[in-house]
N, CA, C and O of each residue as an XYZ file, in Angstrom:
336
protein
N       0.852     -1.169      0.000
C       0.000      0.000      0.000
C       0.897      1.232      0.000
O       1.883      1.282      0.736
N       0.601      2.110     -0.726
C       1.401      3.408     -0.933
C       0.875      4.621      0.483
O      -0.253      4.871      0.909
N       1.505      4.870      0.676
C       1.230      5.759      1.627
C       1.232      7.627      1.214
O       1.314      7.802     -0.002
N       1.186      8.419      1.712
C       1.532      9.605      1.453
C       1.542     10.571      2.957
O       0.550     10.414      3.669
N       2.276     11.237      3.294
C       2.283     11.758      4.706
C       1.963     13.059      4.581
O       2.398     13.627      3.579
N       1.205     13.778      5.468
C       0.626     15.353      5.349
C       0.703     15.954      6.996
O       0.425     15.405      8.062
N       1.110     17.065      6.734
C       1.239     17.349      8.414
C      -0.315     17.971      8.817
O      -0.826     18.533      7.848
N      -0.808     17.977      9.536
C      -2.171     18.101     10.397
C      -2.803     19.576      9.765
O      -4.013     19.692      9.569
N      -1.596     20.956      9.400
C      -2.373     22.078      9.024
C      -2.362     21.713      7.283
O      -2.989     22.442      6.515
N      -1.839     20.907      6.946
C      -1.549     20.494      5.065
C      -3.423     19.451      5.075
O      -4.270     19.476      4.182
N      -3.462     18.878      6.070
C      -4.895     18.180      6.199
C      -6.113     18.963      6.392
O      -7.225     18.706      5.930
N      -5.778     19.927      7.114
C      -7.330     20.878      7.553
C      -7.248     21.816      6.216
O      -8.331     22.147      5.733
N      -6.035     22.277      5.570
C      -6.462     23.167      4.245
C      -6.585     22.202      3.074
O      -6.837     22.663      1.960
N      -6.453     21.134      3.219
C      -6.106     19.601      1.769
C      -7.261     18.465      2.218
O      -6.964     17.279      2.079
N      -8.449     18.794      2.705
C      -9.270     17.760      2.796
C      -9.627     16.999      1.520
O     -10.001     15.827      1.574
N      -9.531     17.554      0.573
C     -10.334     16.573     -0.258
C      -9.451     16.501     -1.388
O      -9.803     16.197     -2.528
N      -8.141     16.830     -0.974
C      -7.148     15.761     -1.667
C      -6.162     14.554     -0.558
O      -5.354     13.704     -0.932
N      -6.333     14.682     -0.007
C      -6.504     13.741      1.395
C      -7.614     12.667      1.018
O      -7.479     11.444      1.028
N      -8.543     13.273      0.743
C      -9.835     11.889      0.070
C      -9.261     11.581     -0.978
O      -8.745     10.467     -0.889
N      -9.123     12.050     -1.900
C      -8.627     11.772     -3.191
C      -7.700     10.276     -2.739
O      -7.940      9.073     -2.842
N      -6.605     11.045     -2.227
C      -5.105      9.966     -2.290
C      -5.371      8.564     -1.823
O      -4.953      7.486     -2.247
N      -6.463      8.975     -0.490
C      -6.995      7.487      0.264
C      -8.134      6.950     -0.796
O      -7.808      5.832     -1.194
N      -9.433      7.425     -1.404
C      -9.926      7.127     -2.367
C      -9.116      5.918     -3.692
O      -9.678      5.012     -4.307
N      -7.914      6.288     -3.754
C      -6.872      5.686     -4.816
C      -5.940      4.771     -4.249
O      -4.969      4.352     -4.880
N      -6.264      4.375     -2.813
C      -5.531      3.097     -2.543
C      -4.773      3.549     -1.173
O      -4.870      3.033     -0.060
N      -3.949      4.723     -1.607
C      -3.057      5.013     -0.684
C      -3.522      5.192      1.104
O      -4.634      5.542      1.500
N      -2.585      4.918      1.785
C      -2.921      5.035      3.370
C      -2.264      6.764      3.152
O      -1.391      6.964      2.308
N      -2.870      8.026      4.111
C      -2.795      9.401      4.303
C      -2.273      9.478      5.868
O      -3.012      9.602      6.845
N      -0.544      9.358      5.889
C      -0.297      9.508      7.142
C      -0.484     10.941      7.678
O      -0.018     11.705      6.833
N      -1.044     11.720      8.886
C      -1.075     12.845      8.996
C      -0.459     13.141     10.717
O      -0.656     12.421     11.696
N       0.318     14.430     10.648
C       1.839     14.277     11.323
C       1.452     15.330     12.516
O       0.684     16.200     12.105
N       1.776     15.443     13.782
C       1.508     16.581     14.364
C       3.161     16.957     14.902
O       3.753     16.069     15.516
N       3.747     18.059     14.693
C       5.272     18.122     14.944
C       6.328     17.006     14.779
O       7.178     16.601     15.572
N       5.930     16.504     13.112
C       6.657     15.483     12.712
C       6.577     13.909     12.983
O       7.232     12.987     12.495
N       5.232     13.923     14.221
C       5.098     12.466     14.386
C       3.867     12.074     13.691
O       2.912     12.795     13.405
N       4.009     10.999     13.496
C       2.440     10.196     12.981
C       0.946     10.414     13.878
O       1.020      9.590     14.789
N       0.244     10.818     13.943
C      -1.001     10.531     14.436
C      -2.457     10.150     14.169
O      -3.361     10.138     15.005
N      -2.521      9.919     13.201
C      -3.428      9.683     12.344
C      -3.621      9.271     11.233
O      -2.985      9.938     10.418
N      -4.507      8.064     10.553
C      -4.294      7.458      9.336
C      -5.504      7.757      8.585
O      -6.422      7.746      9.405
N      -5.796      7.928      7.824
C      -7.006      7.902      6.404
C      -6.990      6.920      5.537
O      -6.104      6.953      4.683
N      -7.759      6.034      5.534
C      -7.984      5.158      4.491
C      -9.444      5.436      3.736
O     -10.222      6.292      4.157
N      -9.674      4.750      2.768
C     -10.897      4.466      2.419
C     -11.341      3.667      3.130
O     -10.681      2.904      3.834
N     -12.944      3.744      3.024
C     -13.723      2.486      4.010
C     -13.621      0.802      3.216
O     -13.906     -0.326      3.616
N     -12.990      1.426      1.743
C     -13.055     -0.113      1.267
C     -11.398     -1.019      1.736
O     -11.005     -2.164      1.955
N     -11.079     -0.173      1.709
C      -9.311     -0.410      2.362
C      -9.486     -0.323      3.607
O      -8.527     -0.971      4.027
N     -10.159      0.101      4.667
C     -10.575      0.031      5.679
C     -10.846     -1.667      5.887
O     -10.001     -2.549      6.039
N     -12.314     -1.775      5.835
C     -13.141     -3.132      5.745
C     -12.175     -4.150      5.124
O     -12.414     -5.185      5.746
N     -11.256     -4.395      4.271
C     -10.844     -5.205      3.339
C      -9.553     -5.912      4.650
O      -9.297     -7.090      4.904
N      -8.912     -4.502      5.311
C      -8.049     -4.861      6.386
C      -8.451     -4.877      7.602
O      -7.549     -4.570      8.383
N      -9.775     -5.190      8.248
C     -10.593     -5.542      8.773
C     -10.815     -6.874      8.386
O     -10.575     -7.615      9.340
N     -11.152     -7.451      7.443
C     -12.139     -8.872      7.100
C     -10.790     -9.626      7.090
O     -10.796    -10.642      7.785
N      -9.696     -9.359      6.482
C      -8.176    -10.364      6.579
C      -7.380    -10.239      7.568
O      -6.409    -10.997      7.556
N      -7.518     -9.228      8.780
C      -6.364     -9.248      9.388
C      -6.543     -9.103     11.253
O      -5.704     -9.102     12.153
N      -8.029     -8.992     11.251
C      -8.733     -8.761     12.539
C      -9.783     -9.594     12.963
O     -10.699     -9.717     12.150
N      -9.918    -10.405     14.392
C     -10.688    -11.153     14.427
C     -12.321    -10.236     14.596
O     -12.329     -9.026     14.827
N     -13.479    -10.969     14.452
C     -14.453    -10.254     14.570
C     -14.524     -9.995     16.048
O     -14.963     -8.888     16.360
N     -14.184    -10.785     16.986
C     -14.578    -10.001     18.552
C     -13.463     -8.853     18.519
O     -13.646     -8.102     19.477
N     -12.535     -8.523     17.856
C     -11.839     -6.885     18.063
C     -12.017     -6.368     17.122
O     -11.297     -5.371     17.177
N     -12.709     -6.372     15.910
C     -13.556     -5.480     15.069
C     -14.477     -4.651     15.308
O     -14.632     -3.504     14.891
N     -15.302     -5.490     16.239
C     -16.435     -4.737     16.630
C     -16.146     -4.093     18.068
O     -15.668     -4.950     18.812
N     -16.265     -3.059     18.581
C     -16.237     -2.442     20.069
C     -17.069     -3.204     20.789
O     -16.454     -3.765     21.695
N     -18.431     -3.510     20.761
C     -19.416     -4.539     21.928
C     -19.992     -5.166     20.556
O     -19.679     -4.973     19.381
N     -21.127     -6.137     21.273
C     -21.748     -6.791     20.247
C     -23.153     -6.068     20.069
O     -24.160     -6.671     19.696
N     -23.123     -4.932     20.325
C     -24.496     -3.906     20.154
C     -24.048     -3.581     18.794
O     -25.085     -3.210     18.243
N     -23.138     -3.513     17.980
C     -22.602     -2.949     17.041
C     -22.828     -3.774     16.128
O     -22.795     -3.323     14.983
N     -23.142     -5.297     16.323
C     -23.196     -6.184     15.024
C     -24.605     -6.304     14.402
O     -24.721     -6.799     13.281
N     -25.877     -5.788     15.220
C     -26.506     -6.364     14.969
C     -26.876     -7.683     14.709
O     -27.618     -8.311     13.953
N     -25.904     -7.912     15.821
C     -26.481     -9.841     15.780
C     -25.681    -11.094     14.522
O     -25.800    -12.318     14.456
N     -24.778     -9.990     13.557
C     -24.516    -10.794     12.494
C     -22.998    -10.240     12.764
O     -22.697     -9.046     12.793
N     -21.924    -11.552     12.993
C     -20.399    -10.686     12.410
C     -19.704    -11.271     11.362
O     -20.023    -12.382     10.941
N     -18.919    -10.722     10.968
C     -18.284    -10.967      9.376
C     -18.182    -12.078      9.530
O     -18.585    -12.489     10.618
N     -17.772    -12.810      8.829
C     -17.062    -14.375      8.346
C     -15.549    -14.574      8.929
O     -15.149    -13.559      8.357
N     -14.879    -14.845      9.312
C     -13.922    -15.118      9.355
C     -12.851    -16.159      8.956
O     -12.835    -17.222      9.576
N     -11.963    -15.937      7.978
C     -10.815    -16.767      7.685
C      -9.510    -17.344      8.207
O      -8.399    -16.814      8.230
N      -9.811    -18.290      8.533
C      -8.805    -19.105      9.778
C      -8.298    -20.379      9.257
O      -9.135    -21.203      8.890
N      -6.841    -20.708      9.156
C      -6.156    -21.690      8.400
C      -7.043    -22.470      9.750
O      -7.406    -22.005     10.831
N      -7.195    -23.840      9.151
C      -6.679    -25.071      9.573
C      -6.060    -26.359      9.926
O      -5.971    -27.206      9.037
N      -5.676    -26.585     10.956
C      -4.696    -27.672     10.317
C      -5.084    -28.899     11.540
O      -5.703    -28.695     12.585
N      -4.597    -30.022     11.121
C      -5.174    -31.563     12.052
C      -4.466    -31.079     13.203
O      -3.886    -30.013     12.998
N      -4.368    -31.479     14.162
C      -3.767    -31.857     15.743
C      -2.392    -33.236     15.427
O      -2.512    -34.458     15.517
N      -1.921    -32.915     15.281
C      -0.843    -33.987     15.549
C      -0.878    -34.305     17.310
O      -0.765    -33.589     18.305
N      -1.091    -35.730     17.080
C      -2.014    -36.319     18.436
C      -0.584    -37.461     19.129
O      -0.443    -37.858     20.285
N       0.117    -37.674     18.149
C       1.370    -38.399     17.831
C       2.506    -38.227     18.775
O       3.489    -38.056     18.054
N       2.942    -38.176     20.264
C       3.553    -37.403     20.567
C       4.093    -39.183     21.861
O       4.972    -39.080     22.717
């Protein structure tokens, strides 16, 4: 993922090229006296690193939030080697 970094007053006058950059893939690091504090993604780059990389009980804050339904989750499996 491409990133692009903006310092915090380049974000409050560059909002909606800030959408733009995250819109197009990129993560929008935004800096307060040179440090990181904040990220912008799109919600589809959002959700996408959500559904592959987070289980659903730390996706969601409580389970008032799921409405009762949570994503799917993808989890290798493998046998138990019982063999020991």
């Amino acid at each position: 993922m491409q990133t692009h970094e903006m310092t915090g007053r380049e974000f409050v006058s560059g909002v909606a090229t800030a959408k733009r950059l995250a819109t197009g893939g990129s993560a929008v690091i935004i800096t307060h006296h040179s440090q990181p504090t904040h990220v912008l993604l799109s919600m589809e780059t959002y959700n996408r690193l959500m559904r592959e990389r987070v289980p659903a009980h730390l996706y969601f804050a409580s389970a008032e939030q799921t409405d009762g339904e949570l994503p799917s989750v993808r989890m290798p499996l493998r046998v138990a080697d019982l063999d020991d």
